[in-house]
N, C-alpha and C positions, 0 to 999 in steps of 0.2 A: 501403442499410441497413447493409452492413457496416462502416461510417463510426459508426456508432453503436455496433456494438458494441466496435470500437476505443475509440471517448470515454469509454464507461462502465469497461470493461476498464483505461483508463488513469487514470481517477477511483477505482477502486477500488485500481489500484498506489499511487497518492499518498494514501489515504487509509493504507492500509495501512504504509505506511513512517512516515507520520505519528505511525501507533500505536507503531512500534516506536521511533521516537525518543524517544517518553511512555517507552514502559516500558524502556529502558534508560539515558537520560540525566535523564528527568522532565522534558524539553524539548518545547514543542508548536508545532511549525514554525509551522501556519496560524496560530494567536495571535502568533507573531513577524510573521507579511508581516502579517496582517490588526488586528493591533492587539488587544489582551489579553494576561493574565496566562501567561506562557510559562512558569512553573515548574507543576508539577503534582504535589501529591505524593497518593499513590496507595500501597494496600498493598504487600507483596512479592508475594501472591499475583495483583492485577493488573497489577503492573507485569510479574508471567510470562504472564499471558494477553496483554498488549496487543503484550509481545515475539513470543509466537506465530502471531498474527497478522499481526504486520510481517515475520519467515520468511517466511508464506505470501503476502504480497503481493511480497516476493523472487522467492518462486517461479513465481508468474504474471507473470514479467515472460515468462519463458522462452512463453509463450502467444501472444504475439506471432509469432513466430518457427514454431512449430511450427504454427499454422494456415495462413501461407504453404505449409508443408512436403507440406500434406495436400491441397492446392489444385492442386499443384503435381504432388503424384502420382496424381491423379483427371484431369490431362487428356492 
């Protein structure tokens, strides 16, 4: 099962980064590989929310790593 929580953990990083490309370029990756309209334009207020969210899925990358860590010091 911890195979899934990786897949989702790594579905939620690339979603996440995807946002923060919207809101700081107006660019939407999936619509480049997957075909559709890749510009997005979007308030300044959500192009700030959709940046915040791409930080935070920045920042869960480091989760990867840190659950090894804790794996590691339980045996």
């Amino acid at each position: 099962m911890e195979w899934l929580n990786r897949l989702a953990l790594a579905l939620v990083i690339i979603g996440a980064l995807n946002w923060l490309l919207v809101g700081v370029f107006e660019w939407d990756l999936v619509a480049a590989i997957f075909g559709g309209n890749t510009l997005r334009q979007s308030s300044d207020f959500s192009r700030f929310i959709y940046s915040i969210v791409g930080l935070a899925g920045l920042y869960a990358i480091s989760f990867f790593f840190k659950e090894n860590a804790l794996v590691r010091n339980k045996q």
